[in-house]
C-alpha positions as CSV (number, residue, x, y, z in Angstrom):
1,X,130.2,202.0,78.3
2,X,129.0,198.6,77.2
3,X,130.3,197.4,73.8
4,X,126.5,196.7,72.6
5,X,126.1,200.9,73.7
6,X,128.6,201.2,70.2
7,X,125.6,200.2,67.9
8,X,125.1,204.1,66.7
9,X,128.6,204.0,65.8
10,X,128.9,201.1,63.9
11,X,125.9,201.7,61.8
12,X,127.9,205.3,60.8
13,X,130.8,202.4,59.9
14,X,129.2,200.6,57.6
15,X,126.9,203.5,56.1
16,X,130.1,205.3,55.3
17,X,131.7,202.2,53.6
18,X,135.2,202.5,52.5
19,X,135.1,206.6,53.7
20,X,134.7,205.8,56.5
21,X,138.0,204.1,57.7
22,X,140.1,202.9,60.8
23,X,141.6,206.8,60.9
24,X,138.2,208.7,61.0
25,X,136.7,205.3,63.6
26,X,139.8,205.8,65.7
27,X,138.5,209.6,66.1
28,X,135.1,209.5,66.4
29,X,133.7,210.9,69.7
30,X,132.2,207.7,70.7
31,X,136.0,205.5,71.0
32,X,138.1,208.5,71.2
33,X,137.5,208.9,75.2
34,X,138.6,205.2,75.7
35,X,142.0,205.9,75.0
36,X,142.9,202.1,74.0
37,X,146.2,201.6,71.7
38,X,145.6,201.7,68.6
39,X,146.1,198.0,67.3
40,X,143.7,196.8,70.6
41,X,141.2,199.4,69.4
42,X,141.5,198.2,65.5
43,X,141.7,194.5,65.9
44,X,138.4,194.4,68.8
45,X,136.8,197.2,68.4
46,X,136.8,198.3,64.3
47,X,137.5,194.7,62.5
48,X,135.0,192.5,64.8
49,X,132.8,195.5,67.1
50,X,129.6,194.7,64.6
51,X,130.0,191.1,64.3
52,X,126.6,190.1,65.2
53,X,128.2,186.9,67.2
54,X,130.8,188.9,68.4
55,X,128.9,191.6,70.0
56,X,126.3,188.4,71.1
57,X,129.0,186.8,73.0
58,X,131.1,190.2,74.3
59,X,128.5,192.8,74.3
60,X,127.7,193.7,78.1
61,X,132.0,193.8,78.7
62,X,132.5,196.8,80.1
63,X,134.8,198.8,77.4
């Protein structure tokens, strides 16, 4: 999985606004499987995963 393949999940993100925080992101099917610690998977993958820059410069790592 590609961090550009996360797209789908960070449009739920941002559609669900401030109900849609860090504990239901850290759950969701598509990061769940990756089994990162949580402050690796908060500070890359929920505070900058849809930066457009961000995902410009680190989207085809392999997560």
């Amino acid at each position: 999985m590609k961090l550009k393949d996360l797209g789908p999940l960070m449009a739920r993100r941002r559609a669900g606004g401030l109900s849609y925080g860090y504990d239901r992101f850290r759950v969701d099917p598509a990061v769940a499987p990756l089994q990162w610690p949580d402050d690796v998977l908060e500070q890359f993958l929920y505070d900058f995963g849809d930066d457009d820059h961000f995902v410009t410069d680190y989207g085809s790592i392999d997560l």
